[in-house]
C-alpha positions in Angstrom: 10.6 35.2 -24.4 6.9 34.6 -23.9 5.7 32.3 -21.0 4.4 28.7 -21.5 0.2 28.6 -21.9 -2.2 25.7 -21.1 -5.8 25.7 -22.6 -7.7 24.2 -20.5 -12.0 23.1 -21.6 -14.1 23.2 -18.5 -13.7 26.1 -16.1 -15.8 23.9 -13.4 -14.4 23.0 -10.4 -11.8 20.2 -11.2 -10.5 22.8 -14.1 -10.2 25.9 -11.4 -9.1 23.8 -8.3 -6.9 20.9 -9.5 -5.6 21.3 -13.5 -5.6 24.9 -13.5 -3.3 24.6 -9.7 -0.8 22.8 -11.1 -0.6 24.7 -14.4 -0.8 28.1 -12.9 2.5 26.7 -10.3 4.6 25.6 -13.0 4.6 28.8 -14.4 1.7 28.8 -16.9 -0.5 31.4 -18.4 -4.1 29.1 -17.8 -6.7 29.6 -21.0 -10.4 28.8 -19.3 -12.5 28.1 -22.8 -15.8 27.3 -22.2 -19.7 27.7 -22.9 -21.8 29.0 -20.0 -21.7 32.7 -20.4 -22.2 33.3 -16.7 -18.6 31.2 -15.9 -16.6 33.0 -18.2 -17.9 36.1 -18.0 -16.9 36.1 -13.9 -13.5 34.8 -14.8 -13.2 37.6 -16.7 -14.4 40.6 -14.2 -12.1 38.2 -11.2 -8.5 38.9 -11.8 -7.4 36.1 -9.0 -9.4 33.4 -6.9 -8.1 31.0 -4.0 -7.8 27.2 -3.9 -8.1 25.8 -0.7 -6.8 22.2 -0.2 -8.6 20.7 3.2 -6.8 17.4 4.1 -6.7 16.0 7.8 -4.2 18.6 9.3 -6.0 21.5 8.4 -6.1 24.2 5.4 -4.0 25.5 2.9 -4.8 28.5 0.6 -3.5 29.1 -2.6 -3.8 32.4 -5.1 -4.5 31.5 -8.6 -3.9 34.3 -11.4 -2.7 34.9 -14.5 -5.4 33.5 -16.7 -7.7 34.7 -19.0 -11.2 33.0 -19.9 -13.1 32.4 -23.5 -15.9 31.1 -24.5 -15.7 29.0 -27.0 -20.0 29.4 -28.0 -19.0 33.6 -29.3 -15.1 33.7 -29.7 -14.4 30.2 -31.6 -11.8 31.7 -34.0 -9.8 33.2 -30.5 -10.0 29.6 -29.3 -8.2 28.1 -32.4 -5.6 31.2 -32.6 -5.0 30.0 -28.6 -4.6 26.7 -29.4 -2.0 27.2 -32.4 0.2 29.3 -29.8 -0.4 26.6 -26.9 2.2 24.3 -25.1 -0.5 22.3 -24.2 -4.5 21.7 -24.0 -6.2 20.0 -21.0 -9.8 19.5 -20.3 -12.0 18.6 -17.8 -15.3 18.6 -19.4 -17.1 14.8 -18.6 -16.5 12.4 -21.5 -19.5 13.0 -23.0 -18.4 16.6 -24.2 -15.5 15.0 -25.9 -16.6 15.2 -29.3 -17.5 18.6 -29.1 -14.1 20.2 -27.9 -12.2 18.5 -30.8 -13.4 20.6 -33.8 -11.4 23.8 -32.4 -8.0 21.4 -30.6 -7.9 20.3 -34.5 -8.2 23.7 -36.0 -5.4 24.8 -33.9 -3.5 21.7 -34.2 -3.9 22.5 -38.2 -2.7 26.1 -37.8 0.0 25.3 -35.6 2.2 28.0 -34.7 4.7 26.8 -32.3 7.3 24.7 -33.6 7.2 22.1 -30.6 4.1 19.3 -30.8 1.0 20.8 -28.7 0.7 18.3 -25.5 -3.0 17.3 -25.3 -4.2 15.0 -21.9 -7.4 15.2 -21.0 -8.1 14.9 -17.3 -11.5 12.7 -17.1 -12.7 10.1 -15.0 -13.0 7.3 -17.8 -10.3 5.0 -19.3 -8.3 5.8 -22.3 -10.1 9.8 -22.7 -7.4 10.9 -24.4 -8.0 8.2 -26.9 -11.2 9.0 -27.4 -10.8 12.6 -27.8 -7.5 11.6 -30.3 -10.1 9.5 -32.4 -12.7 12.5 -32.6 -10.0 15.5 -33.6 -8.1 12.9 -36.3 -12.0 13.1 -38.1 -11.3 17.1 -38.2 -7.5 16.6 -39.0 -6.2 17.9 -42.7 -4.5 15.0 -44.2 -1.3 16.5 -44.6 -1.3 17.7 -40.6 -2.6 13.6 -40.1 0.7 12.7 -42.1 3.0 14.8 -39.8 0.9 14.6 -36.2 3.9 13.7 -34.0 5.3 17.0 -35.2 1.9 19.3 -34.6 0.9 17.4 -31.0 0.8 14.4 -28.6 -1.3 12.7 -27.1 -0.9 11.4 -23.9 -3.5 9.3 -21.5 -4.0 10.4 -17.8 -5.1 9.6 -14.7 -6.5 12.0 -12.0 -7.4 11.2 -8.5 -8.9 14.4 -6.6 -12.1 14.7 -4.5 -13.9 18.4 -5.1 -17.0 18.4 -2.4 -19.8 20.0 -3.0 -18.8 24.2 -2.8 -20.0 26.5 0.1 -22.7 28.6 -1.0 -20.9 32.2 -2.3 -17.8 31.0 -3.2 -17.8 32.4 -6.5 -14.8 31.5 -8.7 -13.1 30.1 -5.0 -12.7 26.5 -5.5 -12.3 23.9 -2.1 -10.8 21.0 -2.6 -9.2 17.8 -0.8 -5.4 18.2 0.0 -4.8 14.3 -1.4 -4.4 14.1 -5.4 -2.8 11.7 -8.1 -2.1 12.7 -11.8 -0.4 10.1 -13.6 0.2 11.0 -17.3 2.0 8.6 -19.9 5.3 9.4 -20.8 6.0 7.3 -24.0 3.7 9.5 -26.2 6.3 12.3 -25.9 9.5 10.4 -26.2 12.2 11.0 -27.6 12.1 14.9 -26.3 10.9 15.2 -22.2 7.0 15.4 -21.8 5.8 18.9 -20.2 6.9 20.4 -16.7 4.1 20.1 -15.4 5.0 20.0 -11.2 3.3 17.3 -9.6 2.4 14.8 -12.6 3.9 11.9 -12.3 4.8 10.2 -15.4 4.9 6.9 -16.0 5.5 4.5 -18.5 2.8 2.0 -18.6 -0.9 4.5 -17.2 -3.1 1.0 -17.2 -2.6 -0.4 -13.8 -3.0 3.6 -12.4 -5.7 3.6 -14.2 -7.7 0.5 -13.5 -6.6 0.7 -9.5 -7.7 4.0 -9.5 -11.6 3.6 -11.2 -11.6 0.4 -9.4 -11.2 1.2 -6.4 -11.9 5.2 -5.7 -14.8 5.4 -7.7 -16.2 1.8 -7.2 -15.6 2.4 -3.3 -16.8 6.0 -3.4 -20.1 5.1 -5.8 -21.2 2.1 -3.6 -20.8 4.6 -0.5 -22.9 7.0 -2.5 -25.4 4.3 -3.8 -25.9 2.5 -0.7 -26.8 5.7 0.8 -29.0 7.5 -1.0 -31.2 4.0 -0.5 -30.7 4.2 3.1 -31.4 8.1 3.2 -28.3 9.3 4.3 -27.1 12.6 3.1 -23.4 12.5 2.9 -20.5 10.3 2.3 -18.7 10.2 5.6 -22.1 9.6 7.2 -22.3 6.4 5.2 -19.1 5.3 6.2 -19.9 6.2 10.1 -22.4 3.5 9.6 -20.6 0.3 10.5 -22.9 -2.2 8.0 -22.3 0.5 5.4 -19.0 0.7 5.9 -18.3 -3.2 5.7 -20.3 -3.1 2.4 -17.4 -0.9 1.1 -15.0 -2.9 2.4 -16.2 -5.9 0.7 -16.6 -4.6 -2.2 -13.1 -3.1 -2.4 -11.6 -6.7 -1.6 -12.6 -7.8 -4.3 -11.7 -5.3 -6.9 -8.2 -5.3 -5.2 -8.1 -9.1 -5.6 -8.5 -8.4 -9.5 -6.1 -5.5 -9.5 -3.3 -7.7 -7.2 -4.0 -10.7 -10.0 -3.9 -8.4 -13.1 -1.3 -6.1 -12.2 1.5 -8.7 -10.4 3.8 -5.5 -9.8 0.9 -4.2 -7.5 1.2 -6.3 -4.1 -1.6 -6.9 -1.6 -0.1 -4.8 1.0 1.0 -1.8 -1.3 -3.7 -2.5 -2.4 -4.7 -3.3 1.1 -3.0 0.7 2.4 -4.5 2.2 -0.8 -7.9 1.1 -0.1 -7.8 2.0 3.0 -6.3 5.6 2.3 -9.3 5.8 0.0 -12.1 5.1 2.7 -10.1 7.0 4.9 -10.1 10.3 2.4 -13.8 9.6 1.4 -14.8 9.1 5.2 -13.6 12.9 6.1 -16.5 14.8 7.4 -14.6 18.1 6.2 -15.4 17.5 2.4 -19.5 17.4 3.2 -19.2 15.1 0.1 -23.4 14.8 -0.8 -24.1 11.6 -1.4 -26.8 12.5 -4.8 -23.6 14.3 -6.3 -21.6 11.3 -5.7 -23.9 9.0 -7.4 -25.4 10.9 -10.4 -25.1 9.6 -14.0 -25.7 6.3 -12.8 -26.1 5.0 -16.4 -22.6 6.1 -17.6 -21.4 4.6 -14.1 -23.1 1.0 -14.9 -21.4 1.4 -18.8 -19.3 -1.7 -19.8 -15.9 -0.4 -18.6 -16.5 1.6 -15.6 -16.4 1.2 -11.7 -18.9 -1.8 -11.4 -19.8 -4.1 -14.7 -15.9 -3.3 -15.6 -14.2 -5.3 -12.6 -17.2 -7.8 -12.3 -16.3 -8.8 -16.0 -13.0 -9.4 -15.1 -13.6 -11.3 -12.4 -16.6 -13.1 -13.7 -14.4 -13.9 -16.6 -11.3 -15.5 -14.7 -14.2 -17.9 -12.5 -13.4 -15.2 -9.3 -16.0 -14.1 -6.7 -17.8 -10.7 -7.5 -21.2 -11.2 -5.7 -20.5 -7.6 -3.2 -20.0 -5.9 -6.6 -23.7 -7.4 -7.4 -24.6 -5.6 -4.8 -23.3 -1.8 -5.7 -24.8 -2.7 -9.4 -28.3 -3.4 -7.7 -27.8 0.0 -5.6 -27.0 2.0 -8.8 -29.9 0.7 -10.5 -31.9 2.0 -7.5 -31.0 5.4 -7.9 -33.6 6.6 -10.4 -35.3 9.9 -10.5 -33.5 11.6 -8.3 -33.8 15.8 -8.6 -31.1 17.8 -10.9 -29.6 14.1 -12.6 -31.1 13.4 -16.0 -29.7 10.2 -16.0 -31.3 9.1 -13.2 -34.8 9.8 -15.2 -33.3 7.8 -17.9 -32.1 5.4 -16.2 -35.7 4.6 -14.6 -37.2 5.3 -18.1 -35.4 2.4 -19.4 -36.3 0.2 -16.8 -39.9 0.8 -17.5 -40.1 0.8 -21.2 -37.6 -2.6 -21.7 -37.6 -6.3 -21.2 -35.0 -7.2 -18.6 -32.6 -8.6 -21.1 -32.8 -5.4 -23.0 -32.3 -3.2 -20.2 -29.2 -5.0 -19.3 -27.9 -5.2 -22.6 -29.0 -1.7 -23.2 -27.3 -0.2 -19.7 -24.0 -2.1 -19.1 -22.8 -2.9 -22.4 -22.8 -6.3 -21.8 -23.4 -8.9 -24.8 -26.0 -12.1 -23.3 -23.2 -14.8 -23.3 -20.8 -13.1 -21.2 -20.2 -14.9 -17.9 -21.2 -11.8 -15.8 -24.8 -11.2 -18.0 -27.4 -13.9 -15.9 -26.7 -12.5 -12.4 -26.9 -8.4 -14.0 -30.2 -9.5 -15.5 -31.6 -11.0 -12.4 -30.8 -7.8 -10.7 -32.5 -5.8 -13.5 -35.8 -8.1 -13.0 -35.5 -7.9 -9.3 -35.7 -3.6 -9.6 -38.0 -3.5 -12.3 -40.2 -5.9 -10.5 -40.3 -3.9 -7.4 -40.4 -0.4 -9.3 -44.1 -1.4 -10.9 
């Protein structure tokens, strides 16, 4: 009987070292698909490569094999055959690629092979990806394989909590990568059979708190490191938080988000918030990750969008009348990070600033619509970096 297989988009660094890991140790044949020929082709001449997790009490070193590599720009009728024989797809691609992965996961959910449903969880930093990725392959969906979905695939919401440092120079297809992780995946979409054997997801019934304490307090605490940084010149992460009004700033910033998590999520107590944040400045503050503070903080523009790390928990808070003036604060760093080398967003981002009223901008950036509670104090923060960007 043939062996399960995962497709997995992205053969970057969070595919190699932390999907890929997991897949390859429950037993899977891993499918790389992607589009830079120089990636796949060295995936294809490496028969193995090595993870290594680096956590607090050292190193440990893991063999990957057992995985083949396609790319998806020559060989798109390989991907779709792939897909039709697949347990499940994964990807790890940056929400912004979403759209174009779903034309071949549809193809291959319409020529479906396998008589179990394909699993499909993508495995991105944003709320609800899966979602989004469901509502771009249901536009490439036959109707009669719309009418039967539950029988040709699932779809199921994660979460994923893993820091991947910057790599040493001539790794190759090595991938380093912090011993800490957390992948949460929803367990109703596959009910009533058992969702995939995947070892170390943990399944759970409701994702949203996972999700929201995750964003809000990971990313927010580990962008406002970055942000705060980069203004102050450091160059990397733990250096910010070795800096003791730096490290406050964090701090403050992540009481407040944990205030909105504790208050929207009553199963969540303030200890059980209080040790996770500071596990999370713990893990970010480890020199051994070298984590640069520019690859922290670019696409500052998707990270100031309406329901990410920073104008997504100030809303909330804004909304229920609760402080979020710290959160003002890694907002006005964000917007500061513009034109910085290698991040197109941060061109953008300044580009905007120049060529739009205030109001605009800050409709423009965060998503926000002008009556919202939070919109005022954003603007002012726009005007006060556009003003001292002339």
């Amino acid at each position: 009987m043939p062996g399960k297989k995962g497709i997995h988009f992205g053969g970057g660094n969070i595919g190699r070292g932390f999907v890929a890991e997991f897949l390859h140790n429950s037993g899977y044949e891993v499918v790389f698909v992607d589009v830079m020929d120089n990636l796949i082709e060295t995936l294809q001449k490496t028969p193995e490569y090595t993870v290594t997790e680096i956590g607090p009490d050292g190193e440990t070193k893991f063999t990957i094999d057992n995985y083949r590599a396609i790319n998806s720009k020559h060989e798109m009728e390989k991907v779709i055959e792939e897909i039709a024989t697949a347990d499940t797809v994964t990807c790890a691609v940056g929400p912004n690629i979403l759209k174009f992965i779903a034309a071949p996961i549809a193809k291959g959910i319409n020529n479906r092979k396998k008589s179990e449903p394909l699993a499909v969880i993508a495995c991105e930093n944003a709320i609800g990806a899966t979602d989004t990725l469901r509502g771009f392959i249901e536009k490439e969906l036959s109707e009669e394989t719309k009418a039967n979905i539950k029988d040709k695939a699932r779809f199921a919401n994660s979460a994923i909590d893993r820091i991947v440092p910057i790599q040493p120079e001539g790794s190759g297809m090595n991938v380093m990568i912090e011993k800490f992780y957390e992948w949460c995946v929803e367990s109703k979409p596959f009910e009533p059979a058992s969702p995939p054997d995947i070892k170390g997801v943990h399944y759970v019934e409701d994702l949203q708190p996972y999700i929201e304490r995750k964003l809000f307090t990971v990313n927010t605490g580990h962008a406002t490191a970055a942000y705060y940084g980069h203004n102050k010149g450091k160059q990397y992460i733990h250096e910010v938080l070795e800096d003791k009004e730096l490290h406050d700033i964090v701090q403050n910033v992540l009481k407040e988000t944990a205030h909105l998590i504790t208050k929207k999520h009553d199963h969540i107590s303030k200890k059980e918030q209080q040790d996770y944040v500071q596990n999370i400045v713990k893990r970010i503050s480890n020199p051994v990750l070298k984590d640069n503070v520019e690859r922290v903080g670019r696409a500052p523009l998707r990270k100031l969008s309406r329901k990410e790390r920073f104008i997504g928990p100030a809303a909330h808070l804004a909304e229920m009348g609760e402080k979020y003036d710290c959160l003002l604060g890694s907002i006005e760093m964000c917007l500061r990070f513009q034109n910085v080398e290698g991040d197109e967003e941060s061109a953008e981002l300044a580009k905007k600033l120049k060529s739009m009223s205030a109001k605009e901008a800050t409709q423009d950036i965060t998503g926000l619509e002008p009556n919202h509670a939070l919109f005022n104090d954003v603007q002012k923060l726009v005007e006060k970096v556009q003003g001292e960007s002339k």
